[in-house]
C-alpha positions as CSV (number, residue, x, y, z in Angstrom):
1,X,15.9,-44.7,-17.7
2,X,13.7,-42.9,-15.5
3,X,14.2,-39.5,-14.0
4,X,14.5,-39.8,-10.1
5,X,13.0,-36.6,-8.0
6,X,15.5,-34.9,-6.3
7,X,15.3,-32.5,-2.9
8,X,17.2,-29.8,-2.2
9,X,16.8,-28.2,0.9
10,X,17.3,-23.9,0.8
11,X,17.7,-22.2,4.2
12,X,16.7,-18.9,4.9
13,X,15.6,-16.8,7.8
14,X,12.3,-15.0,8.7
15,X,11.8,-12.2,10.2
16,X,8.7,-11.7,12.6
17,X,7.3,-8.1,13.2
18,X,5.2,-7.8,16.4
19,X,3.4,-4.3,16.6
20,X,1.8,-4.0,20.5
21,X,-1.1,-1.5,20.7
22,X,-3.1,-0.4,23.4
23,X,-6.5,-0.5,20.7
24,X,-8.5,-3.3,21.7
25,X,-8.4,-6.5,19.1
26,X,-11.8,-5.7,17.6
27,X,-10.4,-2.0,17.4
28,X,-7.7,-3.3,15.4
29,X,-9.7,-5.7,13.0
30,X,-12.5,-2.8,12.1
31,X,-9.8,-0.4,11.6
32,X,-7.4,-2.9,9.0
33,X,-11.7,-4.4,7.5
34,X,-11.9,-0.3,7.2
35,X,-9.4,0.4,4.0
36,X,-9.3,-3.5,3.0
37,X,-11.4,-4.8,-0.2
38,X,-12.6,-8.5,0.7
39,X,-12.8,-11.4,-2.1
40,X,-12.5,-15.1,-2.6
41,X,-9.9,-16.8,-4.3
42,X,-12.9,-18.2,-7.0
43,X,-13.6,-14.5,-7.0
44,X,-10.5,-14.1,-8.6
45,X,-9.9,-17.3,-10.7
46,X,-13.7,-16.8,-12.3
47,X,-12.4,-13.1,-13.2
48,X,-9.7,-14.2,-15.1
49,X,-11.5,-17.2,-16.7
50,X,-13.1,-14.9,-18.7
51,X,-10.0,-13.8,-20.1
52,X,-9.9,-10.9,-20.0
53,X,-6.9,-8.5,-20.9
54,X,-4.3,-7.2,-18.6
55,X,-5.7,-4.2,-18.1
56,X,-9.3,-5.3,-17.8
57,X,-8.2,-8.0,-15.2
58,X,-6.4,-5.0,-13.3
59,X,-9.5,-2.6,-13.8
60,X,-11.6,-4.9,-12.5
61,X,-9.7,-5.7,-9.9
62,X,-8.9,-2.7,-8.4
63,X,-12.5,-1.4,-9.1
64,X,-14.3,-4.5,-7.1
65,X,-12.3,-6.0,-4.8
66,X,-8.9,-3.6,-3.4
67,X,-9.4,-1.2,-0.9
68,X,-7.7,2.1,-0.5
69,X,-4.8,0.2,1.9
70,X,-4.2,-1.9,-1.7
71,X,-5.1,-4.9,-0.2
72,X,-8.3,-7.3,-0.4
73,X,-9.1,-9.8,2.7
74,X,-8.9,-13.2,1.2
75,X,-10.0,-15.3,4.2
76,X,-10.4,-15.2,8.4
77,X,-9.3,-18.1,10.5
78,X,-10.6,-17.2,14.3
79,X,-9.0,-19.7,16.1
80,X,-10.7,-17.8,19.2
81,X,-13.5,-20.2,18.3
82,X,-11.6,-23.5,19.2
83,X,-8.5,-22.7,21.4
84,X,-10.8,-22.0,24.6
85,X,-11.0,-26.2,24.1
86,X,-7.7,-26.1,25.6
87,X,-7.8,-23.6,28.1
88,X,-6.3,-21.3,26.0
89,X,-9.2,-18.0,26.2
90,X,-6.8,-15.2,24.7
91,X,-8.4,-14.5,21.5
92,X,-6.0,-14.9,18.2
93,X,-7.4,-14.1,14.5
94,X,-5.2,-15.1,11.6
95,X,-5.8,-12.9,8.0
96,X,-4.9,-14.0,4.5
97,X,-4.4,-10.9,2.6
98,X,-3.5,-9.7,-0.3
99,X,-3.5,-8.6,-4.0
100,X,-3.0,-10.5,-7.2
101,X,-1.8,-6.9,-8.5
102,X,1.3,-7.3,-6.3
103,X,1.6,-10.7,-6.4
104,X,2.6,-10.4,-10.2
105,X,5.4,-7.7,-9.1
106,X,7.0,-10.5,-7.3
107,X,5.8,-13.9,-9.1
108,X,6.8,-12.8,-12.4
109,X,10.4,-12.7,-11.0
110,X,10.5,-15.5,-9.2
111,X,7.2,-18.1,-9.6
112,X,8.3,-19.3,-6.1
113,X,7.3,-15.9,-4.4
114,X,4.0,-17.6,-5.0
115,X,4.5,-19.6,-1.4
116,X,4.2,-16.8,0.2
117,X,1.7,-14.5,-1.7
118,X,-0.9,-13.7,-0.3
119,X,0.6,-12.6,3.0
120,X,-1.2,-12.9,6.5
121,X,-1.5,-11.1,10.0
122,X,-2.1,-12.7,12.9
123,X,-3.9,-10.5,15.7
124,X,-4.2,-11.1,19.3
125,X,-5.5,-9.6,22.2
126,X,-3.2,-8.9,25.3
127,X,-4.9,-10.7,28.3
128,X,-2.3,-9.4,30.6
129,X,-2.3,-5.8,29.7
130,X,-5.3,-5.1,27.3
131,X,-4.7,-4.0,23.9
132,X,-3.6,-6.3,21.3
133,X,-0.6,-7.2,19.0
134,X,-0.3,-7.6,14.8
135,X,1.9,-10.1,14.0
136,X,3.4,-11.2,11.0
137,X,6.4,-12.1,8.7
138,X,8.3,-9.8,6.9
139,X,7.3,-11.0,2.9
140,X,11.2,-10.2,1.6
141,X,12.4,-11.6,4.1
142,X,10.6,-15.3,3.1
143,X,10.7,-14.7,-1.0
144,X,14.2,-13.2,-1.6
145,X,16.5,-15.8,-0.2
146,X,18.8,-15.6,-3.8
147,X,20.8,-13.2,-5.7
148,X,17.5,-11.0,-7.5
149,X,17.1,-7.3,-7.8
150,X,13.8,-7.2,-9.6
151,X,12.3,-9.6,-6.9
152,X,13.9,-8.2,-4.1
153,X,12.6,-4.2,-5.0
154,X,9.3,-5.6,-5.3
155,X,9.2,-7.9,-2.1
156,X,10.7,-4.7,-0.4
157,X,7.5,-2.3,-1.8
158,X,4.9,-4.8,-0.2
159,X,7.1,-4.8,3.0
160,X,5.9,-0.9,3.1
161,X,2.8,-1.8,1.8
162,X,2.0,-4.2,4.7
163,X,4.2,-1.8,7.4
164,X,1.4,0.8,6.5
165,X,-1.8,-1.5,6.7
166,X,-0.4,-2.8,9.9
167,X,0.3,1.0,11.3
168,X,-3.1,2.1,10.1
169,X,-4.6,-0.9,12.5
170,X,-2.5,0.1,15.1
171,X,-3.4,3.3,15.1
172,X,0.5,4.4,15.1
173,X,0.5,6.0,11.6
């Protein structure tokens, strides 16, 4: 007899954090680029296909690709470039950020944290006001959505983590 996939549906609830500056988008953007590292995903997997050990893999992590906020800048979606298509001319940059180096703090508890590491920002400007807003979703509150501890203290770190990278771009820390 053949085994039949089953779904289970898991509800939980987000929370959004909206930070509204009066720094101008490109303000914001040079000031997060400022204490971010940049690589690729392939960056990453080609590191640790030369297997290296756990420490060499975190040595040479944090030695080429994290900056001083702990983070590295995985990839830019500027949907600036399309939205004016539709009228739309506010401009609105999403990041995908993170750190493998954290990730494992939460993954290693729960391999599902995975969904939602690495993290991402969304940055707008304010057409009505000037200034621009960092949004994004509070990581516990998408990967702890069980009974965990271990997961839980670890989601809650890159909470702070993020609070700080997102309040260094602001320019409210």
């Amino acid at each position: 007899m053949k085994a039949e996939a089953k779904m289970e549906t898991l509800p939980f609830t987000g929370k959004r954090i909206v930070v509204r500056t009066p720094r101008g988008i490109d303000d914001v953007l040079n000031r997060l680029r400022g204490v971010m590292g940049s690589s690729t995903v392939p960056d990453i997997l080609a590191l640790a296909k030369s297997q290296p050990s756990e420490a060499e893999f975190a040595r040479q992590v944090e030695e080429r690709f994290v900056g001083e906020s702990g983070f590295m800048l995985f990839h830019v979606i500027d949907h600036s470039g399309w939205l004016p298509i539709y009228g739309i001319k506010q401009r609105a940059v999403r990041w995908i950020l993170g750190n493998p180096l954290l990730a494992i703090t939460m993954i290693r508890h729960d391999i599902t944290a995975g969904l939602f590491a690495p993290v991402e920002l969304l940055v707008t400007d304010n057409p009505e006001g000037g200034g621009s807003t960092i949004t994004y979703v509070l990581p516990s509150s998408l990967m702890v959505i069980e009974e965990n501890k271990p997961l839980l203290d670890a989601a809650l770190d890159l909470d702070k983590k993020l609070a700080a990278l997102v309040a260094h771009g602001a320019g409210t820390h």
